[in-house]
N, C-alpha and C positions, 0 to 999 in steps of 0.2 A: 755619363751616368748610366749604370747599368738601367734596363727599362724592364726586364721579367723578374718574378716574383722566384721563379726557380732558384735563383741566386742563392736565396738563403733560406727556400725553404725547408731542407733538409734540416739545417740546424735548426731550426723551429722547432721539427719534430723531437729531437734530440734533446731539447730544450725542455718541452714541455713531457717530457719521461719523467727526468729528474724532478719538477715538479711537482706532478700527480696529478691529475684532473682530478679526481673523486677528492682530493683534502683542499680542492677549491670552492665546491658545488658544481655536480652535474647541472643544475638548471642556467648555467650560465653557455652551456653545450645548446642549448634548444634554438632549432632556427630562429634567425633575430626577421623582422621585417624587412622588405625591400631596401639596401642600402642607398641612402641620399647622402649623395656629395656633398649637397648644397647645406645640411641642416647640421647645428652645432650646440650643445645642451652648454648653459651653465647652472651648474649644481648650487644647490641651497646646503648651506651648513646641518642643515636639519637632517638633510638622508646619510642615515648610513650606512648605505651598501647601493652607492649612486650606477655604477656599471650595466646590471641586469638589466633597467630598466631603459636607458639610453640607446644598447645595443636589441632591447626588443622591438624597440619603436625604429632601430634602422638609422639613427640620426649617426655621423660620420666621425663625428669629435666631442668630446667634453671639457670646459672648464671646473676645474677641483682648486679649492681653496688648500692648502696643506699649511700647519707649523711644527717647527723644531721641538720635541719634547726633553725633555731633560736631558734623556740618557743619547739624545741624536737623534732619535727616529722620526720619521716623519708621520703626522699625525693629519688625518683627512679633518676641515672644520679648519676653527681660527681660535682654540685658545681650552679647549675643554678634554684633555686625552680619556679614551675610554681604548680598553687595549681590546687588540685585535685589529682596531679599527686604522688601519694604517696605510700612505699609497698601496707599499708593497705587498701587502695581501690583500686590500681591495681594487686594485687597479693594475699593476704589473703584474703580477703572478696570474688573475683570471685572462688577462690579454694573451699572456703568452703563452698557456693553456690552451686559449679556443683556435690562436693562428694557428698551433701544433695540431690540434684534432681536424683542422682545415685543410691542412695542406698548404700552409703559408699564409691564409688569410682567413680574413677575421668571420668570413661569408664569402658563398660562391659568386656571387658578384660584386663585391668591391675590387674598384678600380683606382681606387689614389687611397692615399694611408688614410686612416682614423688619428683622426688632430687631438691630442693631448694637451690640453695645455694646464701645469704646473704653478698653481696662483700661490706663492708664497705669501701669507696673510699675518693679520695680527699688529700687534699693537713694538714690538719685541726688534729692536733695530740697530743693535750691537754690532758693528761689523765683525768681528771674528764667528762671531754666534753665528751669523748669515753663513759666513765664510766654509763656516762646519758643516750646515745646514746644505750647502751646493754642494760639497765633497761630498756629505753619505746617498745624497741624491745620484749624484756621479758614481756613485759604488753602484747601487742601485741598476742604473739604466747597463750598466757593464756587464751587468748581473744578467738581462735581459736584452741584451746585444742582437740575437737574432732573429727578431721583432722590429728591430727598431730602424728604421733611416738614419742614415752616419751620413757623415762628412769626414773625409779623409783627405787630407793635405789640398784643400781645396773641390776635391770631388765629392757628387755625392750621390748616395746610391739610397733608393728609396724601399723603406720597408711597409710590413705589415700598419706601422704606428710612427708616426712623426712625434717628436716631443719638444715640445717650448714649455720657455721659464718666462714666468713674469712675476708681476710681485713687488715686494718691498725688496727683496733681492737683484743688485745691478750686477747679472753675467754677461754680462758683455763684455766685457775685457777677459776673463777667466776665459770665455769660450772662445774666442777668437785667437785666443794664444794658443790652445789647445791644438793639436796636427789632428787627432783621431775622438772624434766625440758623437755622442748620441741624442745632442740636446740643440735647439738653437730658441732664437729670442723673439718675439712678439717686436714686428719691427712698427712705425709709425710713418703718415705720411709724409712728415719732415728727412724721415731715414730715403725719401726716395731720387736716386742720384749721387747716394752719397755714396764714397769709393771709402767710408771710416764703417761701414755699417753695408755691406756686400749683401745681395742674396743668399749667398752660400749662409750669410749667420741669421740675418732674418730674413725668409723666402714668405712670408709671411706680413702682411701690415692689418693689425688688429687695433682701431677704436674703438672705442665708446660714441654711441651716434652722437651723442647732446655734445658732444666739446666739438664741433664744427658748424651741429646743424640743431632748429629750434625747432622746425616742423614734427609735429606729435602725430600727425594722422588724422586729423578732426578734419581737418578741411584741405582745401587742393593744396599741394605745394606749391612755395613762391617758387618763380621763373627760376629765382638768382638761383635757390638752394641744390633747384634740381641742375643747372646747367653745371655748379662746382660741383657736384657729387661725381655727374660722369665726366668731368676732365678728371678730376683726381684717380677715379680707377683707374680711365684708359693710361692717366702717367705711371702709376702702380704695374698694370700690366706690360708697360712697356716698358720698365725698368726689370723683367723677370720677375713679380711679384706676384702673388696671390693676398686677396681684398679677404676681411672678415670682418665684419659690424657688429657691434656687441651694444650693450647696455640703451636698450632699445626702450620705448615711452612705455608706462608701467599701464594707462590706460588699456579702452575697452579692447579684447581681442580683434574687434573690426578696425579701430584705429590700426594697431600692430601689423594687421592684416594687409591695410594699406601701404604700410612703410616694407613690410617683406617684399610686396607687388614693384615698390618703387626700387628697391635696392636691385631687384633680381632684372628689373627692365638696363641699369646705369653698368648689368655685368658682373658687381658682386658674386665674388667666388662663394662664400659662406655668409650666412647668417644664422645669428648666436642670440639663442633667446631661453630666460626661464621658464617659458610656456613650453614644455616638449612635448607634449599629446599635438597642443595646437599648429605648433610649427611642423611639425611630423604630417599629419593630416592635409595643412595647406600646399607640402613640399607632393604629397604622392596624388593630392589632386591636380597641381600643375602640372605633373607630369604626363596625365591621360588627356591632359585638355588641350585645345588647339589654343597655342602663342595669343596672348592678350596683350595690350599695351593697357599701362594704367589709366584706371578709370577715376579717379580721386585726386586730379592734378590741374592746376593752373597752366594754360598757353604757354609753350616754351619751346625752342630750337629742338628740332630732333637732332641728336645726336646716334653717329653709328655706334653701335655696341662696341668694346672693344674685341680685338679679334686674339688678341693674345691669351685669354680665358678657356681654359680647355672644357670647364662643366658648368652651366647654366645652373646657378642658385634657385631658380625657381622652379627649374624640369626637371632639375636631378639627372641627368642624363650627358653623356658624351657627344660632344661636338665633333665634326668631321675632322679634327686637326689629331683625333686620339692615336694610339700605335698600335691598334690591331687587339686581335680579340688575345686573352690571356696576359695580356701584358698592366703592368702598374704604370697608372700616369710619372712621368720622370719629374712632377713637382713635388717635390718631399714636403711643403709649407702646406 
C-alpha cells in the first residue's frame, strides 16, 4: 500500500479546480483544530450543514445518516428532502475542496484519513431502490476519487477520506466483487478471522457499545466487562483491524467521560460520540496530559495494550510504530 499522501495529491488539487472552492463556502477553508485521530462525530438529523463544524473542532471522522430521494440522490437526514441539502454538496465536494487547497489533506497535520461513514437510513427497504441508491453513491465517490482511499484488486492505497457504508443497505457483496472501489464496510467483531469478510473490505470493526456491554459509567466496571473489551480489540488488531465504538450511554458527560477513559486505556482506535464539543475537549486534554489509567473501575487483570494500534484514542497522537514524518498512516479503516 502506498504510505505518502503525494500519491495523489496532485489530483486533489485538480480536483478541487473543477470544483471551486468559493461555490463551497470559504469558511470551510478556515483552520480546523488540532486533528484527533482518536475522535469521531455522529451527526444528529437536525444539522444541516454537519461538516464545518466537525472539522473545526478537529474530530477525524463523521457518521451522516443519508436516503435515497426520488429522483436518486442522496439526501443528508432520514426521510425529509430539503434541496441543496445533499452528501454531495455537503460532504464530498467541501472534502474534496479543502484536501485540494491543502495540499492533499484535509489539515497540516492529519495522519490517517478522515473516517466517513455513510449511514443509509430510513424506514424505505426495497432492494432495487437500495440497489440504486449504492450505484449513484458509487457515482458519487468516482466522482471524488482523489480524496478517497481505494482498493484495487486487493491493494489499497490510503487517501485524504476513507468511506464506509452501513445502514439498511447490505454492500457487501456488491463491494467485494468490485476489482477498483472507493467504499468499504463497517466490519463487526463476529467479522474478525473471517477470510468471507477480509480487511481489505472492512479494515474497520465499528459497534454500538450496549450490544456487548451494559456498563454506563456510573460506577466502576465489572471485572468480566472490562477483561472482554480488551481481548476483543487486541483480537481486532490482530486480525489487521482498527476498533471504533459508537452509540455510547446517553447519561451525564462524566459518565461518558468515564467509558472514553476506559475504551482509550483497552486500545480503542476511535471513539464516536454525539457529544463533539465534549469529546473534542476530553481527546485534546488527554493529549497534554501524562498517561492515566482509569480511575472509575472495578479490580481486574491488567492487560497489555494492544500493539498493533498505531494512534492512542485517548492522546490523539502517533505511536512509535508510525512511518515517518509526512507520510499517511497505511490503515485506510
Amino acid at each position: 500500500m502506498a504510505d505518502d499522501l503525494t500519491l495523489f495529491a496532485g489530483g486533489v488539487t485538480g480536483a478541487a479546480g473543477a470544483i471551486g472552492v468559493a461555490s463551497i463556502g470559504l469558511h470551510l477553508l478556515r483552520r480546523p483544530g488540532r486533528y484527533l485521530p482518536g475522535g469521531h462525530a455522529v451527526v444528529s438529523d437536525a444539522v444541516r450543514d454537519p461538516l464545518p463544524a466537525v472539522l473545526r473542532r478537529g474530530l477525524a471522522g463523521m457518521t451522516v445518516p443519508v436516503w435515497p430521494g426520488p429522483t436518486g440522490e442522496l439526501f443528508l437526514g432520514r426521510g425529509a428532502a430539503r434541496p441543496g441539502h445533499t452528501l454531495r454538496r455537503r460532504v464530498l465536494a467541501p472534502l474534496s475542496a479543502r484536501a485540494g487547497a491543502n495540499g492533499g489533506r484535509l489539515c497540516r497535520d492529519q495522519r490517517v484519513p478522515f473516517r466517513l461513514v455513510i449511514e443509509f437510513a430510513g424506514a424505505h427497504r426495497d432492494p432495487q431502490a437500495l440497489l440504486r441508491a449504492y450505484r449513484k453513491l458509487d457515482q458519487q465517490l468516482h466522482a471524488h476519487a482523489a480524496v478517497l482511499s481505494c482498493c484495487d484488486d486487493g491493494r489499497l492505497t490510503p487517501g485524504a477520506v476513507t468511506v464506509a457504508v452501513s445502514g439498511i443497505v447490505d454492500a457487501r457483496e456488491l463491494l467485494a466483487a468490485e476489482r477498483t472501489r472507493y467504499a468499504f464496510v463497517d466490519g463487526s467483531f463476529d467479522d474478525v478471522g473471517s477470510s468471507m469478510v477480509p480487511p481489505t473490505l472492512a479494515p474497520m470493526i465499528s459497534e454500538p457499545w450496549s450490544r456487548r456491554f451494559g456498563w454506563d459509567g456510573q460506577e466502576p466496571i465489572p471485572a468480566e466487562e472490562r477483561h472482554l473489551l480488551h481481548a476483543m480489540v487486541r483480537a481486532a488488531h490482530a486480525d489487521g483491524r482498527t476498533v471504533r465504538i459508537t452509540g455510547l450511554s446517553q447519561g451525564s458527560r462524566r459518565a461518558r467521560r468515564a467509558i472514553w477513559i476506559e475504551l482509550a486505556a483497552a486500545g480503542v482506535d476511535v471513539i464516536a460520540d454525539a457529544d463533539q464539543r465534549g469529546l473534542a475537549r476530553h481527546l485534546r486534554r488527554r493529549s497534554t496530559a501524562p498517561a492515566q489509567t482509569p480511575t472509575r473501575t472495578a479490580p481486574s487483570p491488567r492487560l497489555a495494550p494492544a500493539g498493533a494500534a498505531r494512534f492512542d484514542a485517548a492522546r490523539g497522537d502517533e505511536r512509535p510504530n508510525d512511518h515517518g514524518s509526512g507520510d499517511l498512516d497505511t490503515t485506510a479503516g
